[in-house]
C-alpha positions as CSV (number, residue, x, y, z in Angstrom):
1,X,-10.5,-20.1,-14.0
2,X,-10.9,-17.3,-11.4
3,X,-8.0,-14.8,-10.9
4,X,-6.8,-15.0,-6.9
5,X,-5.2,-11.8,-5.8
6,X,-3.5,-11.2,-2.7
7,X,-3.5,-7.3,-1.4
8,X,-1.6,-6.0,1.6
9,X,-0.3,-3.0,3.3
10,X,3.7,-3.5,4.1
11,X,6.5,-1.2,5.8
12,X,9.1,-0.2,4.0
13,X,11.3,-2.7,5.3
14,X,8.2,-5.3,4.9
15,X,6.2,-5.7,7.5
16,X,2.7,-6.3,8.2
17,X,0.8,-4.6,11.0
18,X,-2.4,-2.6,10.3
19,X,-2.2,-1.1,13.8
20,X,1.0,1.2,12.3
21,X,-0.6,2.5,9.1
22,X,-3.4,4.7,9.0
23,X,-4.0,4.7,5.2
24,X,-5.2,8.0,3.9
25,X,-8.4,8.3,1.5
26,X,-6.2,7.6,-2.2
27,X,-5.1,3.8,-0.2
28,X,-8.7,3.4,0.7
29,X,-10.2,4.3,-2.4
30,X,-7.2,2.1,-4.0
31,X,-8.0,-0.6,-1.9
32,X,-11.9,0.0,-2.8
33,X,-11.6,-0.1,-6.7
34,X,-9.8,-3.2,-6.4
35,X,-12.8,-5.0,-4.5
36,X,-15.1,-4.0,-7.2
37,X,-13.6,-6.7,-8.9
38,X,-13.5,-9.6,-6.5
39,X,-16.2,-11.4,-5.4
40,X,-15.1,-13.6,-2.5
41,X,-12.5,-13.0,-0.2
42,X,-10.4,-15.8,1.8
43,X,-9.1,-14.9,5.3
44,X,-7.0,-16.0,7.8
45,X,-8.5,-16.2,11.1
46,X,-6.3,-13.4,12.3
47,X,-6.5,-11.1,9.4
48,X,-10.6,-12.1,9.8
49,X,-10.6,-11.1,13.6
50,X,-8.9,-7.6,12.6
51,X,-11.4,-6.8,10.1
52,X,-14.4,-7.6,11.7
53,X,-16.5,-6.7,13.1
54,X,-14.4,-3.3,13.0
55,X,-15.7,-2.8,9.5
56,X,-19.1,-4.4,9.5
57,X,-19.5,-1.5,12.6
58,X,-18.4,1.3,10.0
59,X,-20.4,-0.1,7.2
60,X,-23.4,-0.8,9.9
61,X,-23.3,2.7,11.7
62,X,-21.6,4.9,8.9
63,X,-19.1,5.7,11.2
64,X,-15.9,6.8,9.5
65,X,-14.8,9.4,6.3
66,X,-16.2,8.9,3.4
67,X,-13.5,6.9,1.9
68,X,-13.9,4.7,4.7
69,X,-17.5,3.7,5.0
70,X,-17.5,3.3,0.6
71,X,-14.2,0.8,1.7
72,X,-16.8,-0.7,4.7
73,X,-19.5,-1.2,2.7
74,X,-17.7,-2.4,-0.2
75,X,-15.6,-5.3,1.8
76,X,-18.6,-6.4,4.2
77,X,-21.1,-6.8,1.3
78,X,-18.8,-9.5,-0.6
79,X,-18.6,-12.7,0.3
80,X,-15.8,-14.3,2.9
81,X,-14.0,-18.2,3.4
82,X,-11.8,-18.1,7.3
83,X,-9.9,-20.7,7.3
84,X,-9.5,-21.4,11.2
85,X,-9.2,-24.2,13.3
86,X,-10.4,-22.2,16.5
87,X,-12.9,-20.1,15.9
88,X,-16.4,-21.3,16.9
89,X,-18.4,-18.9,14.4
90,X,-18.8,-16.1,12.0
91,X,-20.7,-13.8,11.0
92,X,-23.2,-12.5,8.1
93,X,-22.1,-13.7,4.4
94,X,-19.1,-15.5,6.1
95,X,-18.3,-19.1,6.0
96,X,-15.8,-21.6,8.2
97,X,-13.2,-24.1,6.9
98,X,-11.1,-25.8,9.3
99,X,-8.7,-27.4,7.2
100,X,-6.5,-27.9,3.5
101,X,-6.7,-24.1,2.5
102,X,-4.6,-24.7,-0.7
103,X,-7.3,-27.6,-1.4
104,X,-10.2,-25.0,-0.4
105,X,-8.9,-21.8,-2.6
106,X,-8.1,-24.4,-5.7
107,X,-11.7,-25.2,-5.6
108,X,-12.8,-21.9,-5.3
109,X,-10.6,-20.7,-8.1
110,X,-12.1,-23.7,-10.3
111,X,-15.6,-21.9,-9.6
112,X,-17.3,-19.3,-11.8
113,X,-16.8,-16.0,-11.0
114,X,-15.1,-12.6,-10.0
115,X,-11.7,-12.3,-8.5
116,X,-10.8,-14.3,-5.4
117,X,-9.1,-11.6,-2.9
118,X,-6.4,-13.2,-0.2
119,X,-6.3,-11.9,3.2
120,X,-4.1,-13.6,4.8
121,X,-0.1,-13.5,5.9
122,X,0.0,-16.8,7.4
123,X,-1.7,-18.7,4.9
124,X,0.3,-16.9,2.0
125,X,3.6,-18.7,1.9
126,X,1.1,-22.3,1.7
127,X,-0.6,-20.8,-1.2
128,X,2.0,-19.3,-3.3
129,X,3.8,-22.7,-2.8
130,X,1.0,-24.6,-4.2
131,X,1.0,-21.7,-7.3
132,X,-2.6,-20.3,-6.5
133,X,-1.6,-16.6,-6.6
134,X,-1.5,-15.1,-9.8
135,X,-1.6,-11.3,-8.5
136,X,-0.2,-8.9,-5.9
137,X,-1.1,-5.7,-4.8
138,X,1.3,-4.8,-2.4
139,X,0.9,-0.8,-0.9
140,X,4.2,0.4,0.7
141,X,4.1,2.8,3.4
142,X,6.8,5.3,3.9
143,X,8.1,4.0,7.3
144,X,10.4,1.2,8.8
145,X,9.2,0.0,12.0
146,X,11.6,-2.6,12.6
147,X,9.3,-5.1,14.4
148,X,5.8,-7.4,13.7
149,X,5.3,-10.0,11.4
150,X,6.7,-9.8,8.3
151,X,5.4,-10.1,4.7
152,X,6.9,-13.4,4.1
153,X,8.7,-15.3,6.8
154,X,12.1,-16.6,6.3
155,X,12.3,-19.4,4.7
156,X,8.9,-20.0,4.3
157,X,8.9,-20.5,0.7
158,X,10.3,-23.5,-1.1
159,X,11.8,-21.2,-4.4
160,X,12.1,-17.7,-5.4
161,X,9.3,-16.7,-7.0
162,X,9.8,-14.1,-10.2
163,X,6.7,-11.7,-10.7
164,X,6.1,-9.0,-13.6
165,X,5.7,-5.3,-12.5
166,X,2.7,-4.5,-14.4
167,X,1.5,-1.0,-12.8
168,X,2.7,1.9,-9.7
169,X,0.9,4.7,-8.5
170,X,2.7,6.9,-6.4
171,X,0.0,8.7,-3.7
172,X,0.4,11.8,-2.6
173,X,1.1,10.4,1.2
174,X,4.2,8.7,0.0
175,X,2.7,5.3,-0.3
176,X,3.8,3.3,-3.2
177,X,1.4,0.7,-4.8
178,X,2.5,-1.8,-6.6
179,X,0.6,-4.1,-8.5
180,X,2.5,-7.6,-10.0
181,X,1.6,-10.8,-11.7
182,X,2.7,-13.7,-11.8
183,X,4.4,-14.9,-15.1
């Protein structure tokens, strides 16, 4: 059975928003290596919309740093599931599915193959409820911003969940990543 990851960058006082961060070239390349080892990655329509075409452009045009155009290429060529209800179409190696993402990513994970990467906040308290996320990768940014959508909502999860600490790297910009698994 396939290994489903779910990698963000959070606040320090948890918060989602990748208009705040401007990850340096260490997060990129962190974020990089891990997509070596994932084969399919299952967005959220809003995550989807965030990424792309933004990086299919960098990829496309080699716009960018280094770091960033290895990252572009790297996360355009694999492919992507968007679960949405609302958007009419995607692009390139990219595939809709309007309903049951627990049901869809249980499937998946079922399949042969690489890693299964998670992008998505909104869909993650469905899927860690339903016990389909066996890692995190969670890259803390030195700031508090106070405001935007959180990592987890409140109460959005039926129990605590208990993870294992199984590696930190501590990046010269002050980011923390930190990688856990579930028991």
């Amino acid at each position: 059975m396939r290994t489903v990851t779910f990698g963000m960058n959070i606040s320090l006082d948890g918060y989602c928003d990748h208009t705040i961060f401007k990850p340096d070239e260490e997060v990129h390349d962190y974020f990089t290596s891990m997509l070596a080892e994932v084969d399919l990655l299952f967005f959220g329509r809003i995550m989807y919309q965030l990424m792309f075409p933004f990086w299919a452009d960098v990829a496309k045009n080699q716009s960018g740093t280094d770091d960033e155009i290895r990252f572009a290429e790297r996360l355009t060529a694999i492919d992507k599931v968007v679960i949405s209800r609302s958007l009419d179409n995607v692009e390139g190696n990219a595939r809709i599915v309007r309903s049951n993402p627990a049901e869809e990513l249980l499937k998946l994970k079922q399949q042969p193959g690489k890693k299964i990467s998670v992008d998505s906040v909104s869909l993650l308290p469905e899927l860690i409820a339903a016990g389909l996320i066996d890692e995190y990768h969670l890259v803390v940014h030195p700031a508090m911003v106070g405001k935007g959508r959180p990592l987890i909502k409140g109460g959005s999860l039926p129990e605590k969940i208990d993870l294992r600490l199984v590696d930190t790297i501590v990046f010269k910009s002050g980011c923390v990543a930190l990688h856990y698994w579930k028991p």
